[in-house]
Phi, psi and omega in degrees: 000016182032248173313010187231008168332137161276000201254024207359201203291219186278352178257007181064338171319136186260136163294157186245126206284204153166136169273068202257122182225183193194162150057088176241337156069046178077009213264129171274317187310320158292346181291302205319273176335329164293290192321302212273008182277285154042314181233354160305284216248021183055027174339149156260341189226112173265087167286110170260128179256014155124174192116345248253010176267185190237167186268346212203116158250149196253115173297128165253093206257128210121170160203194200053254170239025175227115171244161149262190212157141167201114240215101186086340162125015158231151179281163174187136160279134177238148170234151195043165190292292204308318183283346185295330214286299168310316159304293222286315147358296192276332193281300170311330180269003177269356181092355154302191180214101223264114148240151149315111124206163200267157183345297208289351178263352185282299206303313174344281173307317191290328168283008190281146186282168187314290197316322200265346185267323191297312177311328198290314192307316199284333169276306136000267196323292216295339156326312211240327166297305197299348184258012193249298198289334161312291160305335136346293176311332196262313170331315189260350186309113165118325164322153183235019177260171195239127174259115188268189151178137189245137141296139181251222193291315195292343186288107190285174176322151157099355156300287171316333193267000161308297186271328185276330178308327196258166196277319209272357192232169162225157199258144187267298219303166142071025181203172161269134192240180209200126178217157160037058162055014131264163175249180188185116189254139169248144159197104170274031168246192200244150144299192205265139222226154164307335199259031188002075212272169180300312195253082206229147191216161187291170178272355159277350200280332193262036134282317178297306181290329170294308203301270195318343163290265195330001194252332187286341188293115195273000182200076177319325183266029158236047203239130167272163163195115189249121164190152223285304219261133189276164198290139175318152157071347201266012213061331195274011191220023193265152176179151184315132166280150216245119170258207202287345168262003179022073170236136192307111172290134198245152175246089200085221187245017187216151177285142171273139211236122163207165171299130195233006178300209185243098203283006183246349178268318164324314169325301192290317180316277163307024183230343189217340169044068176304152173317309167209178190224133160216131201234163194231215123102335173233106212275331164320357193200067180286169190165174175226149135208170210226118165240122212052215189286342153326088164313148157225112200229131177228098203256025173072201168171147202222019229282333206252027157234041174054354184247129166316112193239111152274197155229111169266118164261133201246104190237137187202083155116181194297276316190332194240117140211128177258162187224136178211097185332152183206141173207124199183000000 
């Protein structure tokens, strides 16, 4: 792994490796693969930075060893478990949610008011987090790395109390946690988004809540600061403008592009000047940079083509930290 030696550099110091990804939106097959960084890349530390539920459940209508479905805009029966087991597979790995049901719960769900169908969704999602953080456990069982994982803006309630519940992950957001002689301040919300997204907060509030995690903090240059939404302006923050029907605004034959990060993250950044910074949230615009002495890494997301897009980070001492994008 050439710079990422475990046995480190020239001063022999072993670097502490850490994995970081964001915004997988449900895609299952990347949470395996987050998990499964853990001995690819002998991670000592896994971060997941928010994102990390799907949008859509897919009705399986039937019963007994016969369903329908109907997916991408073709209809299809499916017969026996086994082929049953395998669509829900493919569903899953599109960042959906494949459920069983019969006629009368599909007419059911359907009669439901908006508030009462987002309950129905949430318990429906929170079925398959809890069998994703089950796993966790077992993936890591033996393991010496330690797994954080947050929720972000797109995540609805009942995620966080998910994640502080399970065994095999820990939970972070909105405190300092401490690892190999770092801190690491979390904030999985966002500003305020065109999309009234669950976890969105005005930018002084999230100055206020980072400014008050960082004063606990005993040595900022040895400080992480994981937060979902990347600093305004930073490049690491670019995506198509939105006009009031939030439809791409076009310049010419191309969308027009502008920043869209968080001016209270930029704030903090410049201001506590952390060792590093990792960001999620704007999956178009992966990227490195640097504000002041502050790495800032946003490694994007490709979550609906199955491949995982991270950063594994090499951190050694107040000062040094190398980085290297991975996608796979």
């Amino acid at each position: 792994m050439g710079l990422f030696n475990r046995k480190g550099g020239r001063t022999g110091e072993k670097p502490v490796r850490l994995f970081y990804a964001s915004d997988i939106h449900g895609t299952e097959v990347l949470w395996r693969k987050f998990l499964n960084a853990a001995k690819t890349y002998e991670a000592d530390v896994l971060v997941m930075g928010g994102d990390l539920t799907g949008k859509a459940v897919i009705p399986l209508v039937g019963s007994g060893d016969t369903y329908e479905v109907e997916l991408f805009g073709e209809r299809r029966t499916v017969t026996g478990e086994e082929d049953l087991v395998e669509l829900e597979h493919q569903i899953r790995g599109k960042g959906m949610y494949p459920h069983r049901m019969a006629p009368g719960e599909v007419q059911r769900v359907a009669a439901l008011s908006e508030d009462e169908r987002e309950d129905w969704f949430a318990t429906v999602m929170l079925e398959t987090f809890g069998d994703w953080l089950a796993l966790a456990g077992e993936r890591l069982t033996g393991s010496q790395a330690r797994c954080f994982v947050m929720p972000g803006n797109d995540d609805p309630p009942g995620v966080e109390e998910a994640i502080e519940r399970a065994s095999g992950v820990e939970a972070c957001d909105g405190r300092v946690v401490e690892f190999d002689g770092y801190s690491m301040v979390s904030l999985g919300y966002s500003n305020i988004t065109p999309f009234d997204s669950p976890r969105e907060l005005p930018e002084d509030e999230i100055v206020q809540r980072v400014s008050a995690l960082a004063e606990q903090v005993p040595d900022l240059s040895k400080c992480i600061f994981n937060l979902h939404v990347p600093p305004y302006d930073s490049q690491l923050d670019t995506a198509p403008e939105l006009d009031d029907e939030l439809q791409v605004v076009m310049a010419g034959s191309e969308p027009k592009k502008i920043p869209v990060g968080s001016t209270g993250v930029r704030e903090v950044i410049e201001k506590y000047q952390p060792l590093l910074a990792l960001h999620g949230h704007v999956h178009e615009s992966a990227g490195a940079t640097r504000i002041g002495s502050t790495l800032c890494i946003n490694p994007g997301s490709d979550y609906h083509t199955g491949r995982i897009s991270g950063c594994l980070l090499a951190l050694r001492g107040d000062r040094d930290v190398k980085h290297q994008f991975i996608s796979g």
